[in-house]
C-alpha positions as a printed Julia matrix, in Angstrom:
140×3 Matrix{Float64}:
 140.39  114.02   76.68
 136.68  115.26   76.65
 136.02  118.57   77.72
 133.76  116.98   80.87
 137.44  115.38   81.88
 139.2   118.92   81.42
 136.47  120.43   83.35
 137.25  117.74   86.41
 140.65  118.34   86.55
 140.32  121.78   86.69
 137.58  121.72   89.8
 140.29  119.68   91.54
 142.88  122.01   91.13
 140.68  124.71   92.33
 140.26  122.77   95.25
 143.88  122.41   95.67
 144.81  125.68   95.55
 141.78  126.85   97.36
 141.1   129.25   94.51
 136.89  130.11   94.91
 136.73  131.83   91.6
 138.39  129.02   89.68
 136.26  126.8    91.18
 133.44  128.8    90.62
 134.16  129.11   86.97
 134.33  125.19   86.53
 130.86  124.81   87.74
 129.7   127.45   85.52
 131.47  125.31   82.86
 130.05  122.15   83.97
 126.39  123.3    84.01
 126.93  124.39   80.01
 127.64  120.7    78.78
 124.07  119.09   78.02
 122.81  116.47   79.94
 121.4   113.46   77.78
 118.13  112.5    78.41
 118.01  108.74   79.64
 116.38  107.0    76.68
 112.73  105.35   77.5
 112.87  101.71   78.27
 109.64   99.76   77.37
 107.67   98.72   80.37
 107.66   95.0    81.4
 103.75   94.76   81.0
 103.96   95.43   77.56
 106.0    92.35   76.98
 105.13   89.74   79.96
 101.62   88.65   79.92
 100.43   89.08   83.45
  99.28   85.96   85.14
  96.09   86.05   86.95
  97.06   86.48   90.66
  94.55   86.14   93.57
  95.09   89.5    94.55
  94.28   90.66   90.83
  91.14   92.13   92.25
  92.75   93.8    95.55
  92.05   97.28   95.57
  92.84   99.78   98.36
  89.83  102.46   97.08
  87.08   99.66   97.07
  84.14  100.61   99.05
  82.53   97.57  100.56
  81.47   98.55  104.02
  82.61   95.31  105.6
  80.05   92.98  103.87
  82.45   91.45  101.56
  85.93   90.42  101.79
  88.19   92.79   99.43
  89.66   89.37   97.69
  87.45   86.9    96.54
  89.52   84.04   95.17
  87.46   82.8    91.8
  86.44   79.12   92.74
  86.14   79.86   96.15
  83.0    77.94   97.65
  82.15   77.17  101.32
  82.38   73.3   101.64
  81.62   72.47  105.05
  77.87   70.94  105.52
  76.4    70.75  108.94
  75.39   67.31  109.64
  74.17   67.74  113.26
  77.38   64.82  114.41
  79.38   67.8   116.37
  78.66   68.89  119.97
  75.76   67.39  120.29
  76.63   65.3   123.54
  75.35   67.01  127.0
  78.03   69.33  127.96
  77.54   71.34  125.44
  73.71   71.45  124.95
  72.27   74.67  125.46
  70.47   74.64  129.36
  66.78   75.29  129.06
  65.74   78.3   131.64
  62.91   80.57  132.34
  62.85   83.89  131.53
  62.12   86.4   134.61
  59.92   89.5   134.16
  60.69   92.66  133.89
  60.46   94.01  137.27
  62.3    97.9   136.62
  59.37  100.28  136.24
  58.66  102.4   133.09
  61.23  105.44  133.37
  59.43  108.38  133.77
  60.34  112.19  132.93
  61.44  114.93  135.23
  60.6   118.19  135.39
  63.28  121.15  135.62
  63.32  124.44  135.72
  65.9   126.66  132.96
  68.17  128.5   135.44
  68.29  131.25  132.44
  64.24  131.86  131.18
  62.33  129.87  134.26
  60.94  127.83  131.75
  59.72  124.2   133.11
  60.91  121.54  130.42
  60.31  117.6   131.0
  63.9   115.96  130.25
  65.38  111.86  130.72
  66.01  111.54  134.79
  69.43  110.48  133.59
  70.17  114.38  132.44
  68.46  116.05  135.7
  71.0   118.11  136.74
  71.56  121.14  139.14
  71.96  124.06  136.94
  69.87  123.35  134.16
  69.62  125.18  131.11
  67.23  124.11  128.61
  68.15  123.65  125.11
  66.9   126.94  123.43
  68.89  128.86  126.23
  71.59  126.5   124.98
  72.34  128.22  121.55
  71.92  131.57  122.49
């Protein structure tokens, strides 16, 4: 019987009996009797070759902006050629029209007044407003 073994039966009787400082004594025990330290397995990779995936080039950091698709598959090449066969019948033909002139007028700027300095600034008629407070008043 290994002292680990002696230690377990000895926690159970404590447990039994409802004896705290026996019990706490076993612990005590328990936590003096080393721990081995798993031994290091070699990694997989070392021994498998890896074979080439197409999502060997994913990468979750890459930067591309949207321009490029994160995977490119090696060998992958666009094969379809526009021969002019497909919708080319009359429903689907573009309808030639006219364009119409502009007839909105140029927008032009309004003057306000700054509610805070009475200082007569020329802003977008879209931001006229009643209170107005002109944009130096603004950070102050």
């Amino acid at each position: 019987m290994t002292k680990k073994d002696k230690i377990k039966k000895l926690i159970i009787k404590a447990k039994e009996s409802g004896d705290i400082d026996l019990l706490e004594l076993a612990m005590e025990l328990l936590d003096e009797i080393p721990v081995p330290e798993a031994a290091t397995i070699a990694g997989p990779k070392a021994d498998v070759p890896q074979l080439p995936s197409k999502f060997s080039e994913f990468s979750m950091n890459n930067i591309n902006n949207g321009r490029q698709p994160v995977v490119t598959p090696p060998g992958r090449v666009n094969k379809f050629v526009d021969d002019g066969t497909e919708h080319k019948d009359a429903m689907n033909k573009t309808p030639e029209i006219t364009r119409t002139e502009r007839s909105r007028p140029k927008f032009s700027k309004v003057v306000q007044v700054c509610t805070r300095c009475n200082k007569e600034v020329e802003i977008h008629p879209s931001f006229k407003r009643d209170f107005f407070v002109c944009d130096r008043c603004l950070k102050r």
